[in-house]
C-alpha positions in Angstrom: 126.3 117.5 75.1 126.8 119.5 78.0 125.1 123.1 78.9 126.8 125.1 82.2 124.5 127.6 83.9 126.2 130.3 86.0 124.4 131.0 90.1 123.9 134.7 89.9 123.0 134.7 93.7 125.7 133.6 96.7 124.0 131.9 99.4 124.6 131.1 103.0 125.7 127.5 103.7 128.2 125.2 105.1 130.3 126.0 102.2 128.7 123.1 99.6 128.5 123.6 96.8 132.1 124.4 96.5 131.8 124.0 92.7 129.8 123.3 90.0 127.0 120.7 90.1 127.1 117.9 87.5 123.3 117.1 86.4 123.6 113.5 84.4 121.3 112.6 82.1 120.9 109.1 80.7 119.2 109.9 77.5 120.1 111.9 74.8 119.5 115.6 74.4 116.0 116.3 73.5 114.9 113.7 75.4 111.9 114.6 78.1 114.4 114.1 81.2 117.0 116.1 79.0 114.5 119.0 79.1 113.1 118.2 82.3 117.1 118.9 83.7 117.6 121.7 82.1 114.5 123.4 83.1 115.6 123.3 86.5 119.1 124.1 86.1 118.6 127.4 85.7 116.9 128.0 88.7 118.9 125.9 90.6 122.0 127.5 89.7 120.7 130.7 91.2 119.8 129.3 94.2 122.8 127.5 94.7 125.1 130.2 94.1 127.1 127.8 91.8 127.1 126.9 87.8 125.1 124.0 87.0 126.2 121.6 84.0 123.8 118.8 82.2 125.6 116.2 80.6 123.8 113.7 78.5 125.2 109.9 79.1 122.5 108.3 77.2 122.1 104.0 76.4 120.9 100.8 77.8 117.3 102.6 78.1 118.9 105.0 81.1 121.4 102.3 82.9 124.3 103.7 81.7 123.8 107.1 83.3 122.0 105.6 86.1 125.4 104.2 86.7 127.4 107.3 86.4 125.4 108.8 88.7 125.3 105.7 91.2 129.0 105.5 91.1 130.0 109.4 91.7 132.1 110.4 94.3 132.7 114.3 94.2 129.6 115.3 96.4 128.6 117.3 93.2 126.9 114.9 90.9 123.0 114.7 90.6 121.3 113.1 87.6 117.8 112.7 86.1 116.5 109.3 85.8 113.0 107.9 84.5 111.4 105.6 86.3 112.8 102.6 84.2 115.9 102.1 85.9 114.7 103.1 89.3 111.8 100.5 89.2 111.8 97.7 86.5 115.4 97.2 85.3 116.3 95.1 88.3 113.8 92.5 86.9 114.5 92.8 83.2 118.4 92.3 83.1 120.0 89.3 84.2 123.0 91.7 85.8 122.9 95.5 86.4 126.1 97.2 87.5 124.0 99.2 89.6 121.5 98.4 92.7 119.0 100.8 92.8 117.4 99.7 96.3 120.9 101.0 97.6 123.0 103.1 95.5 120.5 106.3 95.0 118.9 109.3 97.4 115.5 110.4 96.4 116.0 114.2 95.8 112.8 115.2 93.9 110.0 113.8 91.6 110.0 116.2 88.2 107.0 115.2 86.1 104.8 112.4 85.8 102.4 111.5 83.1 100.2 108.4 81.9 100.5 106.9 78.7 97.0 106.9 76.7 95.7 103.5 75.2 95.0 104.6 71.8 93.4 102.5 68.3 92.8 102.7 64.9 89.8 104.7 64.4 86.8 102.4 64.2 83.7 102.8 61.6 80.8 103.3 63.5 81.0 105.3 67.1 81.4 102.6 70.3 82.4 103.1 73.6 85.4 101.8 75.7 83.0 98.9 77.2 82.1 98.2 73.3 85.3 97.9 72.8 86.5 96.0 75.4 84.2 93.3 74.8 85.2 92.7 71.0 88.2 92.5 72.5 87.4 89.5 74.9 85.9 87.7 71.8 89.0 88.3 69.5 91.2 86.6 72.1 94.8 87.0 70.7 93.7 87.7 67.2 94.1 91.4 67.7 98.2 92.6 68.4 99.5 96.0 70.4 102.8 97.2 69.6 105.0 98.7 72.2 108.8 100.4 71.8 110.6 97.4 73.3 110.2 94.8 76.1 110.0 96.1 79.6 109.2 99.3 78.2 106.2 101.3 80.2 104.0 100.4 77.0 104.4 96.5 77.4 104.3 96.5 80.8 101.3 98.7 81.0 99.7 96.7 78.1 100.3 93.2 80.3 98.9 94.5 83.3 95.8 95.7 81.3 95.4 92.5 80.0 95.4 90.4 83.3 93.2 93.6 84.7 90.5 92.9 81.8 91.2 89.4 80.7 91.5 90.6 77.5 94.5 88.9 74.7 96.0 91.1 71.9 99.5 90.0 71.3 102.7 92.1 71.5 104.6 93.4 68.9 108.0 95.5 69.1 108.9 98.2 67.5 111.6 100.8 67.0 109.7 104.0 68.3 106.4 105.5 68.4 106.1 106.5 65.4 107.1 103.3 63.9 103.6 102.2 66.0 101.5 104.8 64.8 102.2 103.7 61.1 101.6 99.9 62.3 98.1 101.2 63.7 97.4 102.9 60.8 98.5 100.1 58.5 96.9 97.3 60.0 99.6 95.7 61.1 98.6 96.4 64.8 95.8 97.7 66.5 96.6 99.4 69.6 99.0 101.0 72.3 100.0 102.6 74.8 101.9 106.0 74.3 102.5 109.4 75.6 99.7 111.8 75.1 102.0 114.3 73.3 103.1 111.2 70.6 99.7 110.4 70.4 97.9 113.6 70.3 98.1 114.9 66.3 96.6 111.4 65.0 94.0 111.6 67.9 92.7 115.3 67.4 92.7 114.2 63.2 90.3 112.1 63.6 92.9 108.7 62.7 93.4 107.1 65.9 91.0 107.1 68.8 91.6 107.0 72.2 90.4 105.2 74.9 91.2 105.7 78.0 94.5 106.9 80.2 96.8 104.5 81.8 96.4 106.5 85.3 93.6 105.1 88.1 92.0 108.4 88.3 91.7 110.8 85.5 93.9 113.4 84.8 94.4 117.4 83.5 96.1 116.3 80.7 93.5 115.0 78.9 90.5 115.6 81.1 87.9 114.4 78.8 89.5 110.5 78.6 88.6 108.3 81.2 90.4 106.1 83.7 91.3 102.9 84.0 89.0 102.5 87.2 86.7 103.9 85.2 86.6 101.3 82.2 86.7 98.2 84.7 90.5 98.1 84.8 90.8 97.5 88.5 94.6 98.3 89.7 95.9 99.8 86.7 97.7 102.5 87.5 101.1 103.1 85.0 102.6 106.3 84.5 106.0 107.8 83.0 108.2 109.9 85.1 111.3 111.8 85.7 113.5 112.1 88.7 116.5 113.6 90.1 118.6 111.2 92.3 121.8 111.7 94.0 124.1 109.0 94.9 123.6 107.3 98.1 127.0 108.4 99.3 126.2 112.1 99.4 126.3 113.8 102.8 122.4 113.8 104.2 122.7 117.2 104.4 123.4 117.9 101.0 120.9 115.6 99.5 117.9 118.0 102.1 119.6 120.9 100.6 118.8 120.0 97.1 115.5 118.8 97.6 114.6 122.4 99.5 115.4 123.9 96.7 113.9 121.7 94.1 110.3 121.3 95.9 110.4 125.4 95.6 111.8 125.1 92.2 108.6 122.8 91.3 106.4 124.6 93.3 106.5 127.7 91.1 103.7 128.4 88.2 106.1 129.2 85.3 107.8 125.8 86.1 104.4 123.9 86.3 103.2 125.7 83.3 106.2 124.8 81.3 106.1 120.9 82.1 102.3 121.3 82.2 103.0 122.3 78.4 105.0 120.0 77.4 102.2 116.6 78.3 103.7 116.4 82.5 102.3 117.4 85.5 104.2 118.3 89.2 102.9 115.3 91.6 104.5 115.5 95.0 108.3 116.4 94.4 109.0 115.7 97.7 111.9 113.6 98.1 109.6 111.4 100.3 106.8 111.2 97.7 109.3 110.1 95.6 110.9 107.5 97.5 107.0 106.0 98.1 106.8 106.5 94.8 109.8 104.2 93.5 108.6 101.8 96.1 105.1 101.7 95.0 105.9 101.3 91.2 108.7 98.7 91.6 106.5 96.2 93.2 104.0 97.1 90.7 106.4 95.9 88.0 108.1 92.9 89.0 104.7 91.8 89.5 104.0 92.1 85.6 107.5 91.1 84.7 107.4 87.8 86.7 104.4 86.7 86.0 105.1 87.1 82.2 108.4 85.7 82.5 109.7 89.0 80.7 113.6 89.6 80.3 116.1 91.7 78.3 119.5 90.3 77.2 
């Protein structure tokens, strides 16, 4: 699915862009860094001075159009990544026909958001430390479902087992909601999702939540607490959405695009829309970001070796 944007403004410059810029997206329409892409394009089309067209390459959990955009070659192609196959898809596949270290320029970080550790709804009222003690006692006798292995669920859920020395097993499945139906079955008790999967069986009174995935708390959900905050010492996992350029593009072409997506992000409307939508504008500095992919990629093949995780 493709949508093209028309620049209504010209604007001075050394003559790129010369025509219009490709936004890839490896996820299909709908998706949050489908939306995320083409909330911007708009705005970057007018200050470009040039049409803007999001094309949705979607499969392999983002590689695929990782790969597009890794391997373009017109000096007109951008994409929108998470921060799977920028950080922890060089240590879950044996082979990746990208290398992320090398093949991408940071542009700007989009939205980020922590994933909310969420349970069935227990009898009585406890407290996370309540909680988190049963859960020391149970050992593995308790299980956590995720959407997949090496998925920001599992590895979140890993690192806040080593972080608590707690031991609920995991369980795949095929989607959040798929989850939510385990927790409210039985067949699971916990796990880690996006506040806006979570929020409905939250607010109803079915599931309860914990605590955010994020070290400090956050304005999504200002009344959950941290991980710092319930003992988990170094627990810091959150979603996010980038744009990326390919490594080959002119320096002064990726600064140029990241000019005009820090003002892009910058704005209210833009924050308000993302704010709406469960993601919140960090630094969208190309340099944030690049500390950013740095930061998170040791974070994970720390998790991912140590519990021998790997995709096929």
């Amino acid at each position: 699915m493709t949508l093209a944007l028309t620049g209504m403004t010209a604007h001075a410059n050394d003559g790129w862009p010369s025509k219009a810029i490709r936004i890839i997206v490896g996820y299909p329409a709908g998706s949050s860094p489908d939306v995320q892409a083409r909330l911007v394009a708009e705005p970057l089309s007018r200050a470009l001075g040039q049409s803007v067209v999001v094309e949705n390459k979607p499969g392999a959990s983002g590689n695929i159009g990782a790969d597009a955009i890794a391997k373009a070659a017109d000096g007109h192609t951008i994409g929108v990544i998470g921060n799977g196959p920028l950080t922890s898809s060089k240590f879950l596949y044996a082979k990746l026909p990208y290398d992320p270290s090398t093949d991408f320029a940071p542009i700007a970080l989009i939205g980020t958001a922590p994933l909310v550790w969420v349970t069935a709804k227990p009898a009585a009222e406890r407290t996370p430390a309540a909680f988190i003690g049963q859960l020391k006692v149970d050992g593995d006798k308790q299980a956590y479902g995720s959407v997949g292995p090496g998925s920001g669920g599992h590895l979140g859920m890993e690192l806040l087992k080593q972080a608590l020395d707690i031991g609920p097993i995991h369980v795949p499945f095929n989607g959040g909601p798929a989850i939510l139906n385990a927790i409210l079955g039985g067949q699971v008790q916990m796990t880690l999702l996006p506040a806006s999967t979570v929020s409905p069986l939250v607010q109803s009174g079915k599931l309860e939540a914990v605590a955010v995935s994020s070290a400090k708390r956050t304005p999504l959900a200002p009344t959950l607490p941290s991980m710092e905050e319930i003992g988990a010492k170094g627990v810091n996992i959150e979603v996010w959405n980038a744009v990326m350029a390919p490594a080959r593009m002119p320096a002064a072409h990726q600064a140029r695009l990241s000019q005009e997506l820090e003002k892009i992000l910058s704005s209210r409307e833009i924050r308000q829309k993302l704010f709406l939508q469960g993601w919140r504008v960090d630094d969208a500095s190309a340099k944030g970001l690049a500390a950013r992919i740095q930061q998170d990629t040791k974070t994970y093949q720390d998790i991912i070796v140590r519990n021998k995780i790997k995709i096929d």
